[in-house]
C-alpha positions in Angstrom: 55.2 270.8 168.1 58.7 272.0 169.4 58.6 272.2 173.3 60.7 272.9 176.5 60.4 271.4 179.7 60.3 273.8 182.5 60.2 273.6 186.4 59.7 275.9 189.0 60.7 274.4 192.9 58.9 276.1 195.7 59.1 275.4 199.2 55.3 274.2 198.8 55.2 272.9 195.5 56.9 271.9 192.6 55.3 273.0 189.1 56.5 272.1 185.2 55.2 272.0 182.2 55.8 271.7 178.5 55.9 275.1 177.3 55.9 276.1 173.6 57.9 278.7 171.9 55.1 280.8 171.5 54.4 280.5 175.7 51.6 278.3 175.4 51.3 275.2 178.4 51.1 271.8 178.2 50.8 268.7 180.5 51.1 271.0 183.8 51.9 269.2 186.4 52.0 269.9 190.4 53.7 268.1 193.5 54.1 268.9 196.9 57.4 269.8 197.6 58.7 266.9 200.2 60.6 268.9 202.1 59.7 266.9 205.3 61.5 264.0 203.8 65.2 265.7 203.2 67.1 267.4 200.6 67.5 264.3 198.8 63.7 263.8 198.1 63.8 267.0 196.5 66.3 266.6 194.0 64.4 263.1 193.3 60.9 264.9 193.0 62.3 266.9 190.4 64.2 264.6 188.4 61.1 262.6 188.3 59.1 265.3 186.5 60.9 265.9 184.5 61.4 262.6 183.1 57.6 262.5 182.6 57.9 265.7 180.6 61.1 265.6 178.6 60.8 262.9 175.7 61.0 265.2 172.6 62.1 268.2 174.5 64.7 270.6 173.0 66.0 271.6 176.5 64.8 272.0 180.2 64.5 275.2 182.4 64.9 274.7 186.2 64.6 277.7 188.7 65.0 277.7 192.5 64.9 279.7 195.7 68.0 280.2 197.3 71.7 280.5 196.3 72.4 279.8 192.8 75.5 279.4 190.9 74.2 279.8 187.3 77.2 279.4 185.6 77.8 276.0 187.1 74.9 274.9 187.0 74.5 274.4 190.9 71.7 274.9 193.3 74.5 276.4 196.5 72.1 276.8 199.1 68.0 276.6 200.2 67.4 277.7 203.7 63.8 276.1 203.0 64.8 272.7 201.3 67.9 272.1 202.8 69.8 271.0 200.1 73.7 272.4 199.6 75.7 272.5 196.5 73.7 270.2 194.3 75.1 270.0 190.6 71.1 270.1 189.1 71.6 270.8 185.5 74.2 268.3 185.6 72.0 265.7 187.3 69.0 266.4 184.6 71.9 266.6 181.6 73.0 263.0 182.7 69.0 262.0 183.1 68.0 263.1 179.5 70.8 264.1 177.4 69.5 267.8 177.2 70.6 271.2 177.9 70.1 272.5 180.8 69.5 275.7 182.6 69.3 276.4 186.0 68.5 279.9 187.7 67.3 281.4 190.9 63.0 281.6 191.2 63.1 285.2 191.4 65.6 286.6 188.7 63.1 283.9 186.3 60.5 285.6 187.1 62.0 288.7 186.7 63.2 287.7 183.1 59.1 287.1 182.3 58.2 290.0 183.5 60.8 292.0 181.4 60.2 290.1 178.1 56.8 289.0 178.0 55.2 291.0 181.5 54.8 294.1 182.9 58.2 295.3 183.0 58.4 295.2 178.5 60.4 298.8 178.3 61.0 299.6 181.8 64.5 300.5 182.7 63.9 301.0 186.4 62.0 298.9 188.6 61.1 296.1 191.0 59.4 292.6 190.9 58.6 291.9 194.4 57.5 288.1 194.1 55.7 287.4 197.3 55.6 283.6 198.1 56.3 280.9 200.8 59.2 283.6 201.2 59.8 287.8 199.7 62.3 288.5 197.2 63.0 291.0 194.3 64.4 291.6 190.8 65.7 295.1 190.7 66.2 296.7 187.0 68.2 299.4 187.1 69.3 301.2 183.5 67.5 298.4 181.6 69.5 295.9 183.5 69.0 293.3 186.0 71.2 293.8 189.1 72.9 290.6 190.7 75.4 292.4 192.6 78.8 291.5 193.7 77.8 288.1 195.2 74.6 287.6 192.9 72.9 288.6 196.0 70.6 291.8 194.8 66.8 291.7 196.0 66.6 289.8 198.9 64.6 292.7 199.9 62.6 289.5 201.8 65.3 290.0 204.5 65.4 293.6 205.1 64.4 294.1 208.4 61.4 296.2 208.8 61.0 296.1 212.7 64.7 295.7 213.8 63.6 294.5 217.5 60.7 292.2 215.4 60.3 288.7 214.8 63.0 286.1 214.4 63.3 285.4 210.8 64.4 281.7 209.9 67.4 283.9 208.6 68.6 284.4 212.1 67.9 288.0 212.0 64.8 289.9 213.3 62.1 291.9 211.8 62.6 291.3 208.2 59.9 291.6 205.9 59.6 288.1 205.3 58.5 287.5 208.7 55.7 289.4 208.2 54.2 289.6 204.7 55.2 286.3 203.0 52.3 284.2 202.5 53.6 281.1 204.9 54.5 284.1 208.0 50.6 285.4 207.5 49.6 281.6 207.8 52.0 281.2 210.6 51.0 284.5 212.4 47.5 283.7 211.5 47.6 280.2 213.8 49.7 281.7 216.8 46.6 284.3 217.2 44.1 281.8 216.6 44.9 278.1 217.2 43.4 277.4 213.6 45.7 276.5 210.8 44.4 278.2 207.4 46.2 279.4 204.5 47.1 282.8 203.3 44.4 282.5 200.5 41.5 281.1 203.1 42.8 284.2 205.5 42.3 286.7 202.7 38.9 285.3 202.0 38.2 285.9 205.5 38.8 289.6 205.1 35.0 290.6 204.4 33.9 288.5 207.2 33.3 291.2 210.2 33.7 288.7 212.4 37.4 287.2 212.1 39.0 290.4 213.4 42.2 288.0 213.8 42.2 287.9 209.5 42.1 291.9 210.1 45.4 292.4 211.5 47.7 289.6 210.4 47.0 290.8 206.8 47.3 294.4 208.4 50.6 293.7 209.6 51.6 292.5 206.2 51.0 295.2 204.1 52.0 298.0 206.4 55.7 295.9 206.3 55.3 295.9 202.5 54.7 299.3 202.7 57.6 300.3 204.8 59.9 298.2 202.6 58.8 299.0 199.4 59.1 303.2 200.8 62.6 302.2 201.4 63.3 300.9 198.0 61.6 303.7 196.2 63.7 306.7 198.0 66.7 304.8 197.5 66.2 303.7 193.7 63.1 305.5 192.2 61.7 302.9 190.1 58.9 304.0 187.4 57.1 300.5 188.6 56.6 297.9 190.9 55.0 294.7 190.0 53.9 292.5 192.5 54.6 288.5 191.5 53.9 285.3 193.2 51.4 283.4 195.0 50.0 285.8 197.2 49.2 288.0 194.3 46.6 285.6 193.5 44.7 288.2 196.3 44.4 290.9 193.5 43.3 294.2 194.3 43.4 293.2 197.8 46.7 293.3 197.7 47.5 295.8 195.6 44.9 298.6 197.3 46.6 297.8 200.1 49.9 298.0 199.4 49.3 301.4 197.5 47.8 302.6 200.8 50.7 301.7 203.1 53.5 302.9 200.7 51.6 305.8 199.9 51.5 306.4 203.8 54.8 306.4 204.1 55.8 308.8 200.6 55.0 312.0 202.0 56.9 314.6 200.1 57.1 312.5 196.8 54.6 310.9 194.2 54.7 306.9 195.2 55.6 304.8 191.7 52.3 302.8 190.2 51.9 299.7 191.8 50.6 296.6 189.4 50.1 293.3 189.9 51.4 290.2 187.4 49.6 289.6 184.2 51.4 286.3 184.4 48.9 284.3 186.9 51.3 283.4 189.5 53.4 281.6 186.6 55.7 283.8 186.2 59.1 281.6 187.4 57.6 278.6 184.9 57.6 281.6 182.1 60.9 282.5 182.6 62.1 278.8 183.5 61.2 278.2 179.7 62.4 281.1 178.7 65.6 280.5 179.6 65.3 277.1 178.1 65.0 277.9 174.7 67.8 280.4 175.3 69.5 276.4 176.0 68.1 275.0 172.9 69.6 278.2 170.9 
């Protein structure tokens, strides 16, 4: 069977697979991200797997967070691996001999949605992929919008609460700070004391007694909310999709988030909200994806 390696980098994890033409997984794989231990780990964690994965490949699909010069095949800039200007697809070319293709997380994810997600036929709309960090893929027209610098959708940083939070960004308020699934873990421990994850603190939701859960994930979705009102009365999209980790809380989520934007729509319809059908997978989707684009 013809296969394409594919990798997604997170600022938690780093996931790949073999992934078939026709979408189907193989010989998943999962690593912590070693962010702890430098830049250079990075790269090296993900040259590693995929050397496990690429004997037989056709071509390998990398996407990461950050700044990402697609073109050239360079990873610019990670606020949350550190890493500068690294020439990736060249560094994997020179490892296996294959194509490469290298492209940021969120516009990967975006590509999924479009061809083989929610977004098949949609000409205006959002993918809010809601992770360690926020960012979007806006389709405008059909299209998906980069913008001048290749900078559209860092919707993540638009700040919500403008005497908020200092973002790791340097700014304050921004969404991020606020609804990402590492700032409800971190907001979660500053009221508490007790480190838990955003999944543990959504589980925690039912439980009358964690009032702290209550509010932290409160505080999230009224931010979504507010943002996402923003982007609808500027753009008017026909759908939002919510993508990533933290939409792994289903309806939770979604209810929620439906709530607070509607809140805030008071003259106009607000635009269905879904979640993924892609299972949190939908960077490794379009990582292959965009590999077999590669292997032509």
């Amino acid at each position: 069977m013809s296969f394409v390696v594919a990798v997604d980098v997170g600022g938690t994890s780093i996931k790949a697979a073999r992934v078939s033409a026709a979408g189907e997984l193989a010989d998943a794989r999962q690593v912590p991200t070693p962010v702890a231990d430098g830049p250079q780990a990075v790269v090296a964690a993900v040259r590693e797997l995929v050397a496990l994965l690429a004997e037989g490949a056709s071509a390998v699909g990398v996407v990461v967070p950050g700044v990402v010069d697609v073109p050239a095949g360079v990873a610019r800039y990670a606020a949350n691996l550190g890493w500068r200007d690294v020439p990736l697809a060249r560094l994997i070319t020179d490892d296996t001999g294959l194509p490469v293709a290298l492209e940021h997380d969120v516009r990967a994810a975006g590509i999924a949605e479009r061809r083989v997600g929610r977004l098949a036929g949609a000409r205006d709309a959002l993918v809010l992929v809601i992770g360690t960090g926020i960012a979007g893929v806006v389709v405008a027209g059909g299209d998906a919008v980069r913008g001048a610098t290749a900078l559209a959708g860092e919707i993540g940083h638009v700040p919500v609460y403008p005497d908020g939070e200092t973002c790791a960004c340097g700014q304050r308020g921004c969404l991020e700070t606020y609804a990402s699934a590492g700032a409800i873990a971190r907001r979660y421990a500053v009221r508490t004391g007790v480190a838990r994850s955003a999944e543990e603190i959504v589980g925690r939701l039912s439980d009358d007694a964690d009032a702290d859960a209550a509010v932290v994930w409160g505080d999230a979705v009224a931010a979504l909310g507010l943002a996402l009102a923003t982007y609808t009365l500027l753009l008017d999209p026909e759908v939002i999709v919510l993508s990533g980790g933290l939409a792994g809380a289903g309806a939770v989520l979604r209810d929620g988030v439906v709530a607070a934007l509607t809140g805030r729509l008071l003259w106009r319809p607000a635009p269905p909200v879904e979640l993924s059908s892609l299972a949190g997978r939908a960077g490794l989707r379009g990582a292959a994806l965009l590999a077999w684009d590669a292997a032509g």
